[in-house]
C-alpha positions in Angstrom: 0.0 0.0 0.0 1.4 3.5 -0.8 1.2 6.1 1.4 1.2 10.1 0.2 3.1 12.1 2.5 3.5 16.2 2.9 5.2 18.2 4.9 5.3 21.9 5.5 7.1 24.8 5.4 7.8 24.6 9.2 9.3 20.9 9.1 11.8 22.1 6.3 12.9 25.0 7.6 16.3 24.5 9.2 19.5 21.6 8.2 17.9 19.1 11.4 14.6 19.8 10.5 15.1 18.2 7.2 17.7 15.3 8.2 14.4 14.7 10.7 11.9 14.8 7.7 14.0 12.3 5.6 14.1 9.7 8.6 10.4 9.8 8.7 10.4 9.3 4.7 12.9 6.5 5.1 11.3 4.7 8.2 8.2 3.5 7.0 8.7 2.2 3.2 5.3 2.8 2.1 6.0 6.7 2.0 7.0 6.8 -1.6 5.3 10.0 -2.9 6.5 13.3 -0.6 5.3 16.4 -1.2 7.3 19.2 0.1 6.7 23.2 0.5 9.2 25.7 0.7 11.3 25.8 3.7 9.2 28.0 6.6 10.6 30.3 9.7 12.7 29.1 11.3 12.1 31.1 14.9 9.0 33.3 15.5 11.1 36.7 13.9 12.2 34.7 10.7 10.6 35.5 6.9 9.8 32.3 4.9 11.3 31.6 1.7 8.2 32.3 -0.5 7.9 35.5 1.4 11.1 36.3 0.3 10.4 35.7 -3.4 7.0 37.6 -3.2 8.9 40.2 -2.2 11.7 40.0 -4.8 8.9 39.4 -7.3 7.1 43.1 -6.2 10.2 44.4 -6.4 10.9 43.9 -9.7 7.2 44.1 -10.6 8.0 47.9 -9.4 10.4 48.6 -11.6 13.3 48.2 -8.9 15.5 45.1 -9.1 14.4 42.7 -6.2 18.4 41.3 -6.1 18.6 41.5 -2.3 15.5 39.5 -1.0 16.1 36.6 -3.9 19.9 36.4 -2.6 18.2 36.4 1.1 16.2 33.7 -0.3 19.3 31.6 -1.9 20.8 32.1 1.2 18.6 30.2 3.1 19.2 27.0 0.9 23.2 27.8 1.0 22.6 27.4 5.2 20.6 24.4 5.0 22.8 22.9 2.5 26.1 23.6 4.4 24.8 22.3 7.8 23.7 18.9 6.1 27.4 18.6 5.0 26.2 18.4 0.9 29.3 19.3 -1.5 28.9 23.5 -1.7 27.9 22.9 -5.3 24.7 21.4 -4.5 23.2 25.2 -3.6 24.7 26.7 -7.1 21.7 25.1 -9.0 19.1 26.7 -6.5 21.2 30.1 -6.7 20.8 29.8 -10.8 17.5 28.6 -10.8 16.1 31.9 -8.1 18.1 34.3 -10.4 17.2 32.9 -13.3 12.9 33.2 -12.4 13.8 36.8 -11.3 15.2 37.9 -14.1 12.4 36.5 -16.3 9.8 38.3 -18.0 7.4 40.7 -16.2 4.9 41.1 -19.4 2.6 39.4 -17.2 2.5 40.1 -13.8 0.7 37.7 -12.1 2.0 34.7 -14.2 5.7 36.5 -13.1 4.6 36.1 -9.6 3.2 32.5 -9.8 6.8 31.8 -11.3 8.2 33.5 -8.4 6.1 31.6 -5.7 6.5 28.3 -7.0 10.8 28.4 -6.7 10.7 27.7 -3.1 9.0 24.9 -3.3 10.6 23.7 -6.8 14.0 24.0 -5.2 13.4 22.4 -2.0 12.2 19.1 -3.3 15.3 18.8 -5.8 17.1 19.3 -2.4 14.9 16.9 -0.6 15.9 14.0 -3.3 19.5 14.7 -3.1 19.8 14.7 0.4 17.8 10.9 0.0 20.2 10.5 -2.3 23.3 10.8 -0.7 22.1 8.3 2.0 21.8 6.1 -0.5 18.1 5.8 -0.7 16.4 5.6 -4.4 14.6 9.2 -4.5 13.5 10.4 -7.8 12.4 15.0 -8.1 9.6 14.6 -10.2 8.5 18.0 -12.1 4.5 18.6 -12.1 4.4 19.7 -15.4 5.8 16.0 -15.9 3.7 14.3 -14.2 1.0 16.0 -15.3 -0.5 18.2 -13.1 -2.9 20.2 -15.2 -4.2 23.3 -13.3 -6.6 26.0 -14.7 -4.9 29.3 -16.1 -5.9 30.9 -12.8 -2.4 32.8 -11.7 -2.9 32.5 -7.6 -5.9 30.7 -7.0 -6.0 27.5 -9.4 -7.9 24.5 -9.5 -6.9 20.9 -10.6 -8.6 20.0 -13.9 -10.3 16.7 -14.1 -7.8 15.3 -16.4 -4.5 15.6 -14.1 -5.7 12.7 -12.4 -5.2 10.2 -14.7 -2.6 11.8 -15.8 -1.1 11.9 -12.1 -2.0 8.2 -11.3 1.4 6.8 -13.0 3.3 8.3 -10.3 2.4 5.3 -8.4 4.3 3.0 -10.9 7.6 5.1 -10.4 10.4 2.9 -8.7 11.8 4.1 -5.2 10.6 7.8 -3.2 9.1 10.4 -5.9 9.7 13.6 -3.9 6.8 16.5 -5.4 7.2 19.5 -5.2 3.9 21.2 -3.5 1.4 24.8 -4.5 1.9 24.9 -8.4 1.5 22.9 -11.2 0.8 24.2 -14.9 -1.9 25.5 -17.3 -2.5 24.1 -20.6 -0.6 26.8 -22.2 2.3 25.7 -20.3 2.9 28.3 -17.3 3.3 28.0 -13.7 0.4 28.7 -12.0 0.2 28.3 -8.0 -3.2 27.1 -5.4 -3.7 30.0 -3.2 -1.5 30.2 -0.2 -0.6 27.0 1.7 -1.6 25.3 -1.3 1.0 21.9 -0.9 -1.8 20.7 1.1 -3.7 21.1 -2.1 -1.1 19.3 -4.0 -0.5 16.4 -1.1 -4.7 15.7 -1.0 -4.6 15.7 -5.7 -1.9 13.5 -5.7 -3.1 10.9 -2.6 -6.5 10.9 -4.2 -5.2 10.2 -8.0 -2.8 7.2 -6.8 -5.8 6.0 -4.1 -3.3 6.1 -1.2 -3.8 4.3 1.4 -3.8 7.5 3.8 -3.1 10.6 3.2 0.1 12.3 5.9 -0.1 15.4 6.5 3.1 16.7 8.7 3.3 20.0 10.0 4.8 21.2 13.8 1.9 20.0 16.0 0.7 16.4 17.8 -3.0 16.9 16.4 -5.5 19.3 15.6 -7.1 21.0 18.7 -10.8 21.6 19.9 -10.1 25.3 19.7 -7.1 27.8 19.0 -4.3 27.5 21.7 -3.9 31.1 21.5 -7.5 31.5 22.6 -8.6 28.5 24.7 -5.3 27.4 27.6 -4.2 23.5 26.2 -7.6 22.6 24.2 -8.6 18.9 24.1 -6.5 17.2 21.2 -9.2 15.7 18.3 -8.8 12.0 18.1 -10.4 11.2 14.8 -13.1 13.7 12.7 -14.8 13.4 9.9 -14.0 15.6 6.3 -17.5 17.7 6.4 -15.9 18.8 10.2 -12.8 19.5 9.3 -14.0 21.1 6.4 -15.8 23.2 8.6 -13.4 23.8 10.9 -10.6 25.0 8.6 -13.2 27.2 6.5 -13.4 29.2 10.2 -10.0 29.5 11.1 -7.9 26.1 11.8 -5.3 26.7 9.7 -3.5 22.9 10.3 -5.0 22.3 7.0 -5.8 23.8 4.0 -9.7 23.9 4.0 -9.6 23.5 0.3 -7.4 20.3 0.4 -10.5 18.2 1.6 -12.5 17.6 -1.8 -9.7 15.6 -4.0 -9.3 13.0 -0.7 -13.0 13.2 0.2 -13.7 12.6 -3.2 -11.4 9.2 -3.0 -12.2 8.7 0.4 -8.7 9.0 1.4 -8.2 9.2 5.2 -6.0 11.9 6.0 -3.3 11.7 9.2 -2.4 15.4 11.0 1.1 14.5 12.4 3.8 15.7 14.3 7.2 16.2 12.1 8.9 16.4 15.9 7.0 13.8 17.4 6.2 11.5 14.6 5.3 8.3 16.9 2.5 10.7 18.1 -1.3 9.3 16.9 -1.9 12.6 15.3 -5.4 13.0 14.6 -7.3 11.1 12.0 -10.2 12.6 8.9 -12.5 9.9 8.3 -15.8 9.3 6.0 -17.1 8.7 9.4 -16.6 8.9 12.6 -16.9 5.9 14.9 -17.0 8.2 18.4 -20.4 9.6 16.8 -21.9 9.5 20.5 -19.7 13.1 20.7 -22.0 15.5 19.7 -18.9 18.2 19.5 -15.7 18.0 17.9 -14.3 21.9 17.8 -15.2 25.3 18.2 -13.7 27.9 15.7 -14.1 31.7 15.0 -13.3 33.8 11.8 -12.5 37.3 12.1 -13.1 40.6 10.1 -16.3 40.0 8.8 -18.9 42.2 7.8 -22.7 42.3 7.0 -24.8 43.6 4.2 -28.5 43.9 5.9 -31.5 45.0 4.0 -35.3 44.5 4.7 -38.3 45.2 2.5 -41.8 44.2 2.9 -42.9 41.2 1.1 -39.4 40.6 0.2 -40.6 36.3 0.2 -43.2 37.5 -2.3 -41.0 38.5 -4.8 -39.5 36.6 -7.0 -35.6 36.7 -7.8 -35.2 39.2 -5.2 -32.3 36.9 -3.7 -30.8 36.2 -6.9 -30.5 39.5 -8.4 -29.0 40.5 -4.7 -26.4 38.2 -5.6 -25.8 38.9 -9.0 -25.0 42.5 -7.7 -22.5 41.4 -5.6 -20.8 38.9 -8.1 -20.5 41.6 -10.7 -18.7 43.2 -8.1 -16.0 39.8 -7.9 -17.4 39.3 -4.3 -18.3 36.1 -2.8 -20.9 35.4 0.2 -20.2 33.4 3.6 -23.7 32.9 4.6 -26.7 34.2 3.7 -29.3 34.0 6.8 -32.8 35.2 6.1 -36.2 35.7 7.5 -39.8 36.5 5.3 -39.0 40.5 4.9 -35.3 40.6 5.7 -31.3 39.2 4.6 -28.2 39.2 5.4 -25.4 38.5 2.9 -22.0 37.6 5.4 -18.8 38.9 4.0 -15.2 38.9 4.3 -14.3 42.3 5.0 -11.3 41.9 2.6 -13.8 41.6 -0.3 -16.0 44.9 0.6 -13.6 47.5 0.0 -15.3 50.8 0.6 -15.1 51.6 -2.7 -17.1 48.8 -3.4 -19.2 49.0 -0.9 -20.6 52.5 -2.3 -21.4 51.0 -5.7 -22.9 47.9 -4.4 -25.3 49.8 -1.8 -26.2 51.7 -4.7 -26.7 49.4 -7.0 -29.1 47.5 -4.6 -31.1 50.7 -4.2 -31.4 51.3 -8.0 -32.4 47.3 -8.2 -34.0 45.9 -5.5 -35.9 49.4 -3.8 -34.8 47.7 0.0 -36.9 50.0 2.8 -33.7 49.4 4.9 -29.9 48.5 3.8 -26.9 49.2 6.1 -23.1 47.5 5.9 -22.3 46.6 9.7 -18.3 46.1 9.9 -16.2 44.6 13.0 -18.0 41.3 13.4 -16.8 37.9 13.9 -18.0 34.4 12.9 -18.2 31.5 15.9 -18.5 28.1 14.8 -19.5 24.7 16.9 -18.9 21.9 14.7 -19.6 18.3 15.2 -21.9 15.8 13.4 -23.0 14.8 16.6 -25.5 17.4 16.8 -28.3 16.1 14.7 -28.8 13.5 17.0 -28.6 15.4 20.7 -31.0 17.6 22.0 -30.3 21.4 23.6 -26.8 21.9 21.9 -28.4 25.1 20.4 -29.6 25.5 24.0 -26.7 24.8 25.5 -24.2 27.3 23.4 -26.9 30.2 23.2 -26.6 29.9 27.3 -23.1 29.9 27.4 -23.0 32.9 25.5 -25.5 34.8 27.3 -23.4 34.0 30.4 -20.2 35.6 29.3 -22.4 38.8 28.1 -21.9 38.2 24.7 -24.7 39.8 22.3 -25.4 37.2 19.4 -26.0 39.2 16.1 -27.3 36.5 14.3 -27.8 32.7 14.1 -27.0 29.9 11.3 -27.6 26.5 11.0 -26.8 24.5 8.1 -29.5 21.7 7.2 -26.8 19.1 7.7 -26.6 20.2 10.9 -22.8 19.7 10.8 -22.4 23.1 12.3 -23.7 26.0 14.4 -22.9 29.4 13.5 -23.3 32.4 15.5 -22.4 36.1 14.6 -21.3 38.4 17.1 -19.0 41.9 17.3 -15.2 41.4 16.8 -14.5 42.5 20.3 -16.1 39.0 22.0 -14.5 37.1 19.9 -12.2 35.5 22.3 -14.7 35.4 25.0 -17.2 34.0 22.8 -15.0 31.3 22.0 -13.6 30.6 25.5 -17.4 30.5 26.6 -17.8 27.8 24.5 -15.5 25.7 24.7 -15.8 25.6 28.7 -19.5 24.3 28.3 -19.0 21.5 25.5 -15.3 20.6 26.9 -15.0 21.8 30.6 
């Protein structure tokens, strides 16, 4: 059985953080595809590698020359590549390969930058595979565009075309450890084009899900995910084993252990996917199942998205009127802006929105163009808010959760804005000002953990 295995920016980031990563690769010899990102901070001060190539890339995109963040950026692989004791040489290919991308054409800008983006990770797996290489071990860099990882001709947010996986599900033939490099593959026409950010997750989930792996490993710097964010809630409960529609919504509202659009290519091949420790890798992690077999726990996580924002508008015998919702919508998608949630009642809606998409700018047109369209009584933007989430597929089968959470908020004197609950019932969502956030969350947690 072959196993996919990934690991992040964080567990490549120093010399001993990649000898570590290749004794993981090498211990279990079912780990013959690894997908690597570029090499991460490597203290909380640091700048990651693709940072640093964003940056040369702007740079030059400004007209400047962007010379002294890529040589910041070859740097890094000089370091890691002397402290692993690899001939000198071994960095000069990196060092062409940076300068090279830099000095490539700008004509199009966000093609340029996708070129940029994907070096870190491009360079680090050809380092990966040498390093194998040089203890002896059979490793293979495999280049996406060879293997065949066919991504729409969308420069920063991409999507795997249905084709790449067939194309992709040869890699399983390939004799020894492919190492893959992670967040880009090509378009058609032949050009880099990257996932959005933290997209080797992306890359880990297409490529475990074309070759039907027997689980997916994803390796990052902690033992599990958590019931709630460390940095909100003191040592939250480690999650055991959750299912893909929870983790799905957990990462959509803030869990950033995964990639919340990595979920559909291994849901799709119902792949289970393993959160694990690079430090501790004999740790159980935590497991994303089809199901779950503790289903008698109604809640899994808590969660909360910041810096959203809320279009309100009422109108009298709004439910009356037909296309009224859609032609709200169809305001905001000429705008290029796409809804969270859209809770409603008979006269009155509220499209949810990430703040980063209602510019002010846009904000004045769209206000206005819902005046001019839809003749509201009432609309008003309301900024500063904050999503909650209470996820867990237990719910639909236990009474007085919405009971329960509405109470615990109540008790910590935090004023609900609005309620949403999917029809799944997979999760609760409540909206509330920015400013509770943390209590909100904290409040929680203590009644469904506590």
């Amino acid at each position: 059985m072959l196993k996919v295995s990934k690991f992040g920016g964080s567990s490549l980031a120093t010399a001993e953080q990649v000898r570590r990563v290749c004794d993981i690769i090498t211990a279990d010899p079912k780990r013959r595809l690894i997908v690597v990102s570029a090499p991460g901070k490597r203290h909380s001060q640091d700048i990651k590698v693709t940072d640093l190539l964003i940056a040369a890339a702007s740079e030059r995109l400004a007209g400047k020359l962007g010379a002294s963040e890529c040589a910041e950026a070859i740097e890094r692989y000089r370091s890691i590549v002397s402290e692993l004791g690899l001939p000198t040489k071994s960095a000069d290919p990196i060092a062409s390969d940076l300068t090279e991308r830099l000095e490539s054409s700008t004509a199009d800008a966000d093609l340029y930058m996708d070129t940029m983006k994907a070096g870190g990770e491009d360079n680090c797996a050809r380092l990966i595979a040498e390093v194998l290489q040089a203890r002896d071990v059979e490793a293979h860099y495999v280049n996406p565009k060879d293997a065949g990882l066919l991504l729409s001709d969308e420069p920063g947010n991409a999507q795997v075309l249905p084709e790449a996986y067939g194309r992709l599900r040869s890699l399983q033939e390939r004799p020894g450890i492919t190492i893959f490099p992670g967040f880009f593959g090509y378009s058609k026409q032949g050009n880099v084009v990257t996932f959005s950010r933290g997209g080797s997750d992306i890359t880990g989930a297409i490529l475990a899900g074309a070759v039907r792996a027997a689980v997916y490993e994803n390796f990052t710097d902690v033992d599990s995910v958590f019931a709630a964010n460390p940095s909100i809630v003191k040592q939250p409960a480690p999650i055991a084993e959750l299912t893909y529609r929870e983790m799905r919504e957990l990462s959509y509202a803030g869990f950033s252990v995964f990639h919340d659009e990595a979920l559909e290519p291994v849901y799709r091949a119902q792949v289970p996917v393993n959160i694990k420790n690079t430090n501790n890798p004999e740790a159980a992690g935590t497991l994303i199942v089809p199901n779950r077999t503790s289903s008698e726990i109604p809640i899994v996580g808590i969660a909360a998205m910041d810096s959203v924002c809320c279009i309100y508008l009422s109108k009298y015998l709004m439910n009356r009127e037909i296309g009224f919702g859609r032609r709200l919508l169809q305001i905001l998608e000429a705008e290029d802006i796409s809804f969270e949630h859209v809770p409603s009642g008979i006269d009155n809606m509220s499209v949810i929105i990430r703040e980063e998409s209602l510019t002010l700018d846009k904000e004045k047109r769209v206000i206005e163009q819902i005046r001019q369209t839809l003749a509201p009584e009432d609309i008003y933007v309301e900024r500063g808010l904050s999503l909650v989430m209470v996820v867990g597929e237990g719910m639909r089968h236990t009474i007085g959760i919405a009971a329960r959470a509405t109470g615990a908020l109540a008790g910590a004197s935090v004023n609900i804005e609005m309620i949403n609950q999917g029809s799944n019932e997979v999760s609760m969502m409540f909206g509330i000002k920015s400013k509770d956030m943390e209590t909100a969350v904290q409040a929680l947690y203590a009644e469904f953990f506590d």
